[in-house]
N, C-alpha and C positions, 0 to 999 in steps of 0.2 A: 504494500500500500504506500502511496503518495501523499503528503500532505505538499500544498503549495502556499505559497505566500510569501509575505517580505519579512525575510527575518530578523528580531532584534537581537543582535549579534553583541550580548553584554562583554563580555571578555573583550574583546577588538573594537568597540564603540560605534561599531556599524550599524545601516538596517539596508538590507540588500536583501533582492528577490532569489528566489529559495526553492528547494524543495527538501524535503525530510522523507527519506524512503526508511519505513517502517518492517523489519520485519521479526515475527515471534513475539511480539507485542516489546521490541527495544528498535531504538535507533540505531538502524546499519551504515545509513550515509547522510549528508548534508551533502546536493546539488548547487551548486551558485549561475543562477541562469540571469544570462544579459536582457532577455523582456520583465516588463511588470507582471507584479503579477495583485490579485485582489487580497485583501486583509493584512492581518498579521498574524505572524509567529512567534510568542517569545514565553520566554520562565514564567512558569506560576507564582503568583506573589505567596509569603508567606506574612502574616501579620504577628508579629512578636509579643503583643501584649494585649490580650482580648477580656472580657467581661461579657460571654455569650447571654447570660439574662439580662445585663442590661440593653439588649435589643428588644426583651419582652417577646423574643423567639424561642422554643423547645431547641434541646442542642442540633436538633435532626432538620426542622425547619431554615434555624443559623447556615446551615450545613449549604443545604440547600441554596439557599440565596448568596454565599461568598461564591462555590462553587461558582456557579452559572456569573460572577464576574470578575472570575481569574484565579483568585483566592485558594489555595492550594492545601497551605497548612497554616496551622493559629496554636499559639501558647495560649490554652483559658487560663485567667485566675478566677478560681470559681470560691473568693472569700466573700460575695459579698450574697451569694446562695448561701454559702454556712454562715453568714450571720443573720442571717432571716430564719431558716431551716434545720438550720444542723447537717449533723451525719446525714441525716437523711435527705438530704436537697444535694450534697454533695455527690452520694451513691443514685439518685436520681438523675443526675448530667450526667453522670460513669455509665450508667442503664444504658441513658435515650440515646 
C-alpha cells in the first residue's frame, strides 16, 4: 500500500511530496516525487500533559476526538478525578 502526500519531513525541516509505501503494516520506503501531491503527511502529535475529564469527555470518547485530529499519544494526570472520586474514579479512567 501507498500512502501519498507532502511530507512533513521533521528531522530535515522539509515538506516535500511523498509517498510512504507500507508494507506488513511498517514502513518499507519513503518515495520523494517531483509532482504535488494533495494533503499531508506527518508525526502524530503527542500531548505531554493532559487532564482527560477536564474535557467533561469518558476517556474512550477523549480518545476519540484527539485521535481523529492527529493526537496520537497523551500523558493523563488523572489527580483531579481522584480528588472528586477516589480510587475509584481513578480505576474508572484505567477501565474506560
Amino acid at each position: 500500500m501507498e500512502i501519498k502526500g507532502r511530507l512533513v519531513d521533521i528531522k530535515r525541516r522539509e515538506i516535500y511530496p511523498a509517498g510512504i509505501v507500507i508494507n506488513g503494516g511498517r514502513i518499507e520506503r519513503i518515495l520523494r516525487y517531483e509532482h504535488d501531491e494533495q494533503g499531508y503527511i506527518l508525526p502524530g502529535l503527542i500531548d505531554a500533559h493532559i487532564h482527560i475529564e477536564s474535557s467533561m469527555l469518558s476517556p474512550g470518547s477523549f480518545a476519540i476526538a484527539a485521535v481523529s485530529r492527529g493526537t496520537t499519544s497523551v500523558v493523563s494526570d488523572p489527580h483531579e478525578i481522584a480528588n472528586v472520586l477516589g480510587v475509584s474514579g481513578v480505576e474508572y479512567m484505567i477501565e474506560e
